[in-house]
C-alpha positions in Angstrom: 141.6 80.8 26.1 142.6 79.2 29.3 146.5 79.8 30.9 147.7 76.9 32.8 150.6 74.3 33.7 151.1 70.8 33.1 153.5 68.0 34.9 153.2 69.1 38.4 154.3 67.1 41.6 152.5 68.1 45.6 153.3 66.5 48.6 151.1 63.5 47.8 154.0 62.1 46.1 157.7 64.1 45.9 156.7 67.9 45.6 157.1 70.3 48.2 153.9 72.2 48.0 150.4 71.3 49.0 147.2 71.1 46.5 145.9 74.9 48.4 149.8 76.0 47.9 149.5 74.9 44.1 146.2 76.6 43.7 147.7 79.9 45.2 151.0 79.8 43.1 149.1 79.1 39.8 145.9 81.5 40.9 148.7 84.1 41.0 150.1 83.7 37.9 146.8 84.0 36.1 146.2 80.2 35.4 142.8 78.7 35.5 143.9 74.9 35.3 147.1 72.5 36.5 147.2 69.1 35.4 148.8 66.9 37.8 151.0 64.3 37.6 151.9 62.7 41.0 154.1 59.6 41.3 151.8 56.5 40.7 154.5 54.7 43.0 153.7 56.9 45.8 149.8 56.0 46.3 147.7 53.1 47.3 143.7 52.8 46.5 143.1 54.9 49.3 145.3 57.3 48.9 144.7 57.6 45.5 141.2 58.3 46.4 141.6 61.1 48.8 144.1 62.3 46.2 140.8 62.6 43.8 138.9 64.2 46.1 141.3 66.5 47.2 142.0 67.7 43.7 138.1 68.4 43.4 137.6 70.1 46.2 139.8 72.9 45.3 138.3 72.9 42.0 135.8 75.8 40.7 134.4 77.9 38.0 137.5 80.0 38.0 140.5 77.1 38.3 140.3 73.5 37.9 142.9 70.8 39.0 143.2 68.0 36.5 144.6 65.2 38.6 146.8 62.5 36.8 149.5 60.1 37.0 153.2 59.7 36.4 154.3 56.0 35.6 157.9 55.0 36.5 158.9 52.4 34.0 161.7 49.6 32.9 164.9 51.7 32.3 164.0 54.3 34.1 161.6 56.0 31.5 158.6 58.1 32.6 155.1 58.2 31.0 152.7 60.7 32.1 148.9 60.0 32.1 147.3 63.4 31.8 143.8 62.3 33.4 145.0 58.8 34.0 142.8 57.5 37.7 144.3 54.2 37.6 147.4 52.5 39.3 149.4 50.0 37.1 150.7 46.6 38.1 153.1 46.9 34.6 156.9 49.0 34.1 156.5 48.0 30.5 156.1 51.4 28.9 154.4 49.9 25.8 151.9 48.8 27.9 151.5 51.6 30.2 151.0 53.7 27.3 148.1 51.3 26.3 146.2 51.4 29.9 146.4 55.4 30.0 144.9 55.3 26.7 142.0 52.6 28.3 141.4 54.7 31.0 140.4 57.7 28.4 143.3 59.8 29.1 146.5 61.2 27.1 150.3 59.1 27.6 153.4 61.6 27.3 156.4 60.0 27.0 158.3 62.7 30.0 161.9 64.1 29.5 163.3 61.3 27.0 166.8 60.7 27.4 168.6 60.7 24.6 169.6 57.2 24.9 166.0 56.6 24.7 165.1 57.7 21.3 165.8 54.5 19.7 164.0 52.7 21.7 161.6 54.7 21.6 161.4 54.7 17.9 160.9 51.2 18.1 158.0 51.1 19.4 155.0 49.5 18.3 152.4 51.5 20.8 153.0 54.7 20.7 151.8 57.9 23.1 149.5 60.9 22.4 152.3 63.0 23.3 156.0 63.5 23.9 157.6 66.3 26.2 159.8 68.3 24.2 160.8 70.7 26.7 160.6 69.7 30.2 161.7 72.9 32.2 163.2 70.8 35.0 165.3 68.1 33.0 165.9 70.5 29.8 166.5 74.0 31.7 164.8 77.0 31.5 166.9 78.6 28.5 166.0 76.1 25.9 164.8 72.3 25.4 166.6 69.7 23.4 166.4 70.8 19.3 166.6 66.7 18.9 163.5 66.0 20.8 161.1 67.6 18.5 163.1 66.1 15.8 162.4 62.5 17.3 158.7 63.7 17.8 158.2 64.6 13.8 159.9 61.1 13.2 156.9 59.2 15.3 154.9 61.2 13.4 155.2 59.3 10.5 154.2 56.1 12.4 151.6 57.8 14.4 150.3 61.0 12.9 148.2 62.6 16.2 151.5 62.5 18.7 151.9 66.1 19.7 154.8 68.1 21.7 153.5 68.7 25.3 155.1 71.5 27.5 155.8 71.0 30.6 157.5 72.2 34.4 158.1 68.9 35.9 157.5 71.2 39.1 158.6 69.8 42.5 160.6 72.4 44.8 159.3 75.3 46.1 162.3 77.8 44.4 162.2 76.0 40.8 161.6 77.8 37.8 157.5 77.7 37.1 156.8 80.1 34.0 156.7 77.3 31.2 152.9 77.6 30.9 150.3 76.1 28.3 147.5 77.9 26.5 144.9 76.2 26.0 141.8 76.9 23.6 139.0 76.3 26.0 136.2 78.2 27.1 135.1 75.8 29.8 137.1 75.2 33.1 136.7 71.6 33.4 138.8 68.5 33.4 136.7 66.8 30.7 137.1 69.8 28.5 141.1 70.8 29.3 141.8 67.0 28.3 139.4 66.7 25.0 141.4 70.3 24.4 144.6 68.8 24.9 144.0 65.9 23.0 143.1 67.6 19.8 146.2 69.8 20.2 144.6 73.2 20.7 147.2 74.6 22.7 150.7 76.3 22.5 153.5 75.9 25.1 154.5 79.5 25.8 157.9 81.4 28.1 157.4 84.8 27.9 156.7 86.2 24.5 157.6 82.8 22.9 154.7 80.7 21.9 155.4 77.1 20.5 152.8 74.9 18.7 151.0 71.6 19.5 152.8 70.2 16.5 156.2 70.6 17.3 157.1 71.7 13.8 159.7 74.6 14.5 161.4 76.6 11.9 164.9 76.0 11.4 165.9 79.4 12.8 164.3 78.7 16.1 165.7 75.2 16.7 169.3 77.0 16.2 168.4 79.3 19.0 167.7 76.3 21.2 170.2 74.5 20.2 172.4 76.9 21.8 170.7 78.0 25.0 170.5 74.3 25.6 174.3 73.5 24.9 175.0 76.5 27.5 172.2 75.4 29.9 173.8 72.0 29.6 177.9 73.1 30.0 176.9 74.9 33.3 174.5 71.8 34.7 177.2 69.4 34.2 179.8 71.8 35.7 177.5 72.0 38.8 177.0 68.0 39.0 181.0 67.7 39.2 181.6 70.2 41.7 178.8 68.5 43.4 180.3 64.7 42.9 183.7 66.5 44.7 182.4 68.0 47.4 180.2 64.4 47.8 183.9 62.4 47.9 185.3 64.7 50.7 182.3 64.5 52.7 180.7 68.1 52.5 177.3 68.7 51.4 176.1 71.8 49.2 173.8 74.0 51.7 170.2 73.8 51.4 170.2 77.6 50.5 172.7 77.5 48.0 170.5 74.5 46.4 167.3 76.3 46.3 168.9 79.3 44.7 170.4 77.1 42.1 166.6 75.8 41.2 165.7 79.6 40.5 168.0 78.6 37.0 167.5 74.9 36.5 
């Protein structure tokens, strides 16, 4: 059984730490593999490339970087390529979806907006995956109850899409203990993704451990339904307090911000 993290940003494209600070955060916390997801937007072939090699050099027996892609796409949507090497010339997700899958590696639809799940439903190409609880974008309390219920919907359509787990981790005070457990014996890329793929994994936060399926029992998605509705009150309270210190020209201090990514 391997601990880890998926959906991380570095400072190859908007994260504040370094591939050596990852691998000392993670190292600490007991993980033996990140999957990255850096902003496609942010690279060019070279780049990309030293990205790569980068990623394997501070690779070993005992923790492995996974590196991987995050696609922007039309109407602001997100898809992750866990694995994905390749840049896109494309913002159609339906299509971005197909060339991660191309490329051998796993499309997660990241933080869906709500407004999105139609759409989304719509689809004719679906991913491997969507995010049901993005720590970021949901909060650290609880993710979205109607995420997983959109997930078990696709399922009907497409019966191997799975609920991924992820932190979405860019700044160097967020919150970073929504891990992944992964049933793998082998610290590799080749065999975290084939895990991955086949769903051997639970997302876990603390003593909670959620499965690969996304199928929660009722009780549970009250409980989350709740935290999240609280989470959310006080996150919108912030963004207007925010929005009114932005019309009279004052700022929110740097300290004050980091502490508030210690909740959200």
């Amino acid at each position: 059984m391997l601990k880890g993290a998926i959906h991380i940003h570095s400072t190859y494209s908007d994260g504040e730490f370094t591939l050596s600070e990852l691998r000392d955060l993670f190292r600490a916390e007991g993980c033996a593999f990140v999957c990255m997801t850096d902003h496609a937007e942010f690279f060019d072939a070279e780049s990309l490339g030293k990205y790569h090699a980068e990623c394997a050099a501070f690779s070993d027996v005992s923790f492995c970087f996974v590196p991987g892609l995050e696609y922007g796409c039309e109407q602001k949507m997100h898809i992750l390529g866990y694995g994905a090497r390749r840049l896109a010339t494309t913002e159609n997700p339906q299509e971005i979806i197909r060339y991660i899958e191309e490329q051998g590696a796993i499309s997660v639809i990241a933080h869906p907006k709500d407004e999105h799940f139609p759409w989304i439903e719509s689809f004719d190409i679906l991913p491997r995956g969507i995010e049901t609880w993005n720590s970021k974008y949901d909060g650290r309390m609880a993710p979205r109850p109607g995420t997983f219920a959109m997930l078990q919907r696709l399922r009907s359509h497409r019966s191997d899409m799975q609920a991924f787990y992820g932190q979405d981790l860019h700044w160097r005070k967020q919150f970073h203990e929504l891990f992944v457990h992964l049933d793998c014996d082998a610290c590799a890329p080749a065999s975290i993704l084939a895990a991955l793929a086949r769903g051997a994994y639970t997302g876990n936060k603390g003593e909670l451990a959620l499965p690969s399926s996304g199928i929660l029992p009722e009780d549970r998605l009250a409980v989350f339904e709740k935290g999240h509705r609280k989470s959310d009150r006080i996150r919108k309270f912030m963004k207007s307090g925010k929005k009114a210190l932005d019309r009279i020209g004052l700022k929110v201090p740097a300290s004050v911000k980091a502490q508030l990514r210690r909740i959200f």
